[in-house]
C-alpha positions as CSV (number, residue, x, y, z in Angstrom):
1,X,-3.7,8.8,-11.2
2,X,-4.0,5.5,-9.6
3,X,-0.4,3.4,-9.1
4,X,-1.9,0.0,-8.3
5,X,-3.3,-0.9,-12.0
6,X,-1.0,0.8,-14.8
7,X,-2.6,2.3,-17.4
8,X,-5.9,2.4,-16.0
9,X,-6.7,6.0,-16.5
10,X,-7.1,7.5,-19.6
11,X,-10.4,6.3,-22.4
12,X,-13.2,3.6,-21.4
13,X,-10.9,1.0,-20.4
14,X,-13.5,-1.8,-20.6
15,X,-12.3,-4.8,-22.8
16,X,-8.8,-3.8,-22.3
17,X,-5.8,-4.8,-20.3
18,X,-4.1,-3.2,-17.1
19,X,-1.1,-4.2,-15.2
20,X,-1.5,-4.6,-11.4
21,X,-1.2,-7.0,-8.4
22,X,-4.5,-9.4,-8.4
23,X,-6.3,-8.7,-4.9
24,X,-6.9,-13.3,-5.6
25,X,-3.8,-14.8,-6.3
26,X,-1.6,-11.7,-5.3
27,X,0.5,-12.1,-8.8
28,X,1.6,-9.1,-10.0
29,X,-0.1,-9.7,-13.3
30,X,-2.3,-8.6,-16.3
31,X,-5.9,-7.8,-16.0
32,X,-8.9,-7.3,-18.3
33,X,-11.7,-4.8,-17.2
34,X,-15.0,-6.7,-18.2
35,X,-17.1,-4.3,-16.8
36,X,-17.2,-0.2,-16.7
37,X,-19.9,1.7,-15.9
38,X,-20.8,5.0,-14.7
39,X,-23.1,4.9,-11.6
40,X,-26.3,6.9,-12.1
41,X,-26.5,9.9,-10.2
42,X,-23.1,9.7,-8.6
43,X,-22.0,12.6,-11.5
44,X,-20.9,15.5,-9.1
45,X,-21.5,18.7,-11.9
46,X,-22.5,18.4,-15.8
47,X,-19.5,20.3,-17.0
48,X,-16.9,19.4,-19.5
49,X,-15.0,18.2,-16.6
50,X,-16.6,16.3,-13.4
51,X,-16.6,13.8,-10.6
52,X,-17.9,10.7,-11.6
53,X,-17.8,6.9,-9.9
54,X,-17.7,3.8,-11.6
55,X,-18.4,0.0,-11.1
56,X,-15.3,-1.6,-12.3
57,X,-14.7,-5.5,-12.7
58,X,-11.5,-6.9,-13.6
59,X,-10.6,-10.5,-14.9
60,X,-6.5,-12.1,-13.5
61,X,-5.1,-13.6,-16.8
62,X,-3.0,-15.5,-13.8
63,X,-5.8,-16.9,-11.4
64,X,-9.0,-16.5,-13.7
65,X,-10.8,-14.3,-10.8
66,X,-12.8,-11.7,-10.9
67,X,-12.5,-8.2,-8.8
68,X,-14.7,-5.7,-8.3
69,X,-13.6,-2.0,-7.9
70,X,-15.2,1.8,-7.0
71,X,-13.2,4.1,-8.8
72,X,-13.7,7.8,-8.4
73,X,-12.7,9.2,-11.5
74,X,-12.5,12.5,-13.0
75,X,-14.3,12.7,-16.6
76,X,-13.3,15.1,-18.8
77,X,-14.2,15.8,-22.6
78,X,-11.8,16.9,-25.2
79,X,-12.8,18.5,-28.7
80,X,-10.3,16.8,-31.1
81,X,-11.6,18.1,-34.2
82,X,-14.9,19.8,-35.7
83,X,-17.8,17.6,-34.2
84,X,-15.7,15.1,-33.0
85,X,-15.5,14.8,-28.6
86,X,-12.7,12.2,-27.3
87,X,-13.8,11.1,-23.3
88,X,-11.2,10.5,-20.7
89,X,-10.7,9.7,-17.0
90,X,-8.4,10.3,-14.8
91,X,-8.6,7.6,-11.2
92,X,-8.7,10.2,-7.7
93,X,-9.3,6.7,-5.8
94,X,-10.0,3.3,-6.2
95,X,-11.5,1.2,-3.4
96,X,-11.6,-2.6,-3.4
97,X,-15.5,-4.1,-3.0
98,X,-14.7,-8.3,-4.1
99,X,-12.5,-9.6,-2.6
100,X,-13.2,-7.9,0.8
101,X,-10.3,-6.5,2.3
102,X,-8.6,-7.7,5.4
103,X,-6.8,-6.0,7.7
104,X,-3.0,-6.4,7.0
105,X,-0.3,-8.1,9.7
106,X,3.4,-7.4,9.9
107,X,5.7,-10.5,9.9
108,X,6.1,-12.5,13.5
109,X,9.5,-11.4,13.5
110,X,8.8,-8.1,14.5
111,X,8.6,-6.7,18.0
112,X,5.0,-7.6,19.6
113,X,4.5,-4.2,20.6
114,X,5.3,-3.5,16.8
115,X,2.8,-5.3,15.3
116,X,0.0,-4.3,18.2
117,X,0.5,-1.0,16.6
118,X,0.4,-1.8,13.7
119,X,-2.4,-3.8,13.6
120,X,-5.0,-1.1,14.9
121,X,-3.2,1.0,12.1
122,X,-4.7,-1.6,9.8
123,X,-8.1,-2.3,11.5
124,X,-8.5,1.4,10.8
125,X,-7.4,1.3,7.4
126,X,-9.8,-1.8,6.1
127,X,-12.9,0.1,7.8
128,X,-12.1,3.2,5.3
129,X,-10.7,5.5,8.7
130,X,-7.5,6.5,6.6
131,X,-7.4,9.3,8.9
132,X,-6.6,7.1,11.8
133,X,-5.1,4.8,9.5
134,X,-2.2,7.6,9.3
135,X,-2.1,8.2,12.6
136,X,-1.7,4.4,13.7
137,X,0.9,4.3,11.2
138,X,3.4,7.1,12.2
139,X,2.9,5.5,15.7
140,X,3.9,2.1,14.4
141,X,7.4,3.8,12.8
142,X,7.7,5.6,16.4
143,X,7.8,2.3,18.1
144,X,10.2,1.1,15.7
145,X,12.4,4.1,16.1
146,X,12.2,3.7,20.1
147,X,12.8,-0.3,19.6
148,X,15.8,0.3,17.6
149,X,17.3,2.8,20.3
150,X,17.8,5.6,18.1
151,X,18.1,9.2,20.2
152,X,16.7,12.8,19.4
153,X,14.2,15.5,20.8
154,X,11.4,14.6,18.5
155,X,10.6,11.8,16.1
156,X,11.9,13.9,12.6
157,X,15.3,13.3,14.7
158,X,14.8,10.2,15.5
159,X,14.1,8.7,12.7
160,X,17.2,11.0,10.9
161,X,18.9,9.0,14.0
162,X,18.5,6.0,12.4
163,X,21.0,6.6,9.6
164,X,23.9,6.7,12.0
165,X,22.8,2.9,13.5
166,X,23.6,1.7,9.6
167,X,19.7,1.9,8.9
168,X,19.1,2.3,5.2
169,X,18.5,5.9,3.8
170,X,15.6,4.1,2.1
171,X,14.1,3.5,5.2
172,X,14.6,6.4,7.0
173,X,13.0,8.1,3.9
174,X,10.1,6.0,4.4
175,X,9.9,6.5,7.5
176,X,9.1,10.2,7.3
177,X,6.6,10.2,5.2
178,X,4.8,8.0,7.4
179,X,5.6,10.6,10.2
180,X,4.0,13.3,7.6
181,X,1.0,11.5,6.6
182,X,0.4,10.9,10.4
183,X,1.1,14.8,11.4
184,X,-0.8,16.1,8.8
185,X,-4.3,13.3,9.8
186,X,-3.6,14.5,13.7
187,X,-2.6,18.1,13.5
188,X,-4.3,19.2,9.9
189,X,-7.3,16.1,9.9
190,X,-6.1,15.6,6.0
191,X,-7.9,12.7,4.7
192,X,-5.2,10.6,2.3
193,X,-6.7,8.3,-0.6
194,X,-6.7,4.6,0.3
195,X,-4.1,4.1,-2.2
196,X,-1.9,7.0,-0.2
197,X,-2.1,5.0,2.9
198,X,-1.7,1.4,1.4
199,X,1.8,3.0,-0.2
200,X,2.8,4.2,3.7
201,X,1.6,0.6,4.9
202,X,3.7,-0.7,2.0
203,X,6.8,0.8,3.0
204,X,6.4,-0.1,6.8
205,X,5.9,-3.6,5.6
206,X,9.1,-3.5,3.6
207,X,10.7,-1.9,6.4
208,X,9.6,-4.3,8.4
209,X,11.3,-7.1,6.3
210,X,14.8,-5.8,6.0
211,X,15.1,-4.9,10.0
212,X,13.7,-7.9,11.6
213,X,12.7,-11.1,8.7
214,X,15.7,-11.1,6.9
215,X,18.2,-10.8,9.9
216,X,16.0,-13.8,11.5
217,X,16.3,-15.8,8.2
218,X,20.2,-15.2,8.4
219,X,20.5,-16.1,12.1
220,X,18.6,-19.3,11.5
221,X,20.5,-20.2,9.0
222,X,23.9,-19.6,10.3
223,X,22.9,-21.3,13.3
224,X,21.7,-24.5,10.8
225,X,24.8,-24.7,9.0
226,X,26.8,-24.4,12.5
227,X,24.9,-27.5,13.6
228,X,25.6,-29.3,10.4
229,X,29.2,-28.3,11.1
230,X,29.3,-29.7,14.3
231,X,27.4,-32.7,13.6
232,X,29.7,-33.6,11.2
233,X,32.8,-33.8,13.4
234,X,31.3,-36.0,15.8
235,X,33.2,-39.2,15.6
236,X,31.7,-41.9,14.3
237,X,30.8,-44.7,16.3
């Protein structure tokens, strides 16, 4: 089941609403599939249950834009009564076609070598390599841990580490399961769905915010009103 558009999965969803972030105007917003429809040939068996892909196209009631989807779903038909056969699907994955996808960027705010990382993570990710998506992605969370000076024999410590240097347990939550998406694509080559690794690089993001944007935006601001302050008992001349 998909978590970017709610209520996507279930009948033909064509000429009605969903609930997701517009890929446009970035709105959190609702959307109305337009368009549907089952590729030929991309049906993977011809049993009551099957792989199937679609061409999906949905309309922001925000922004007025159209986007265009793959979904992989599974299609499955249910006998509801004597003669009568209900169709549903179920998403596995959804990849963006319109608007193309580019690669994300942390905030400025964090470390350089921080974002470096970060930033092949996401070059890897917008080229479909989830694989070495996850692994650039538990790499980025390592150099976050090491920044932050948090101590242990391996990075499942470190990152536990964090908790004791007033880190969030949020984070540190997030944080390992970045660290197991990225073991299981090195150690196991376990391919996540692009919606798996856009969650990680979600939470990294979010991370991202509370540990070096928002401490920036205070320290700025303090330092504005301290300036103000002093300003203001200058004597006048």
């Amino acid at each position: 089941m998909t978590n970017r558009f709610k209520g996507l999965d279930g009948q033909d969803p064509e000429q009605t609403a969903v609930a997701g972030k517009c890929p446009h105007c970035f709105h959190f917003a609702t959307l109305t599939c337009t368009e549907h429809r089952e590729l030929e040939g991309s049906r993977e068996r011809y049993t009551k249950s099957f792989d199937a892909r679609y061409v999906m196209t949905l309309l922001c009631h925000w922004c007025k834009a159209e986007s265009v989807y793959l979904r992989l779903g599974i299609r499955k038909t249910h006998e509801t009564a004597p003669g009568r056969v209900t169709v549903t699907i179920t998403t596995k994955s959804l990849e963006q076609v319109w608007p193309t996808t580019t690669p994300r960027e942390l905030a400025p705010e964090a470390p350089e070598t921080v974002r470096e990382v970060f930033a092949e993570g996401a070059l890897a990710e917008a080229a479909g390599a989830f694989r070495l998506a996850g692994i650039g992605y538990r790499a980025t969370v390592e150099q976050i841990v090491k920044e932050r000076g948090a101590g242990g024999r391996n990075l499942y410590e470190r990152i536990t580490a964090l908790k004791d240097l007033g880190v969030s347990q949020e984070i540190v939550d997030a944080f390992h399961e970045a660290r197991f998406v990225g073991n299981d694509a090195a150690h196991d080559a376990l391919a996540y769905s692009a919606e798996e690794i856009a969650d990680i690089a979600e939470l990294i993001h979010e991370a991202v915010l509370v540990l070096y944007v928002q401490p920036a935006q205070r320290a700025k601001m303090a330092s504005q009103r301290a300036a103000r302050r002093a300003a203001a008992k200058q004597p006048s001349v």
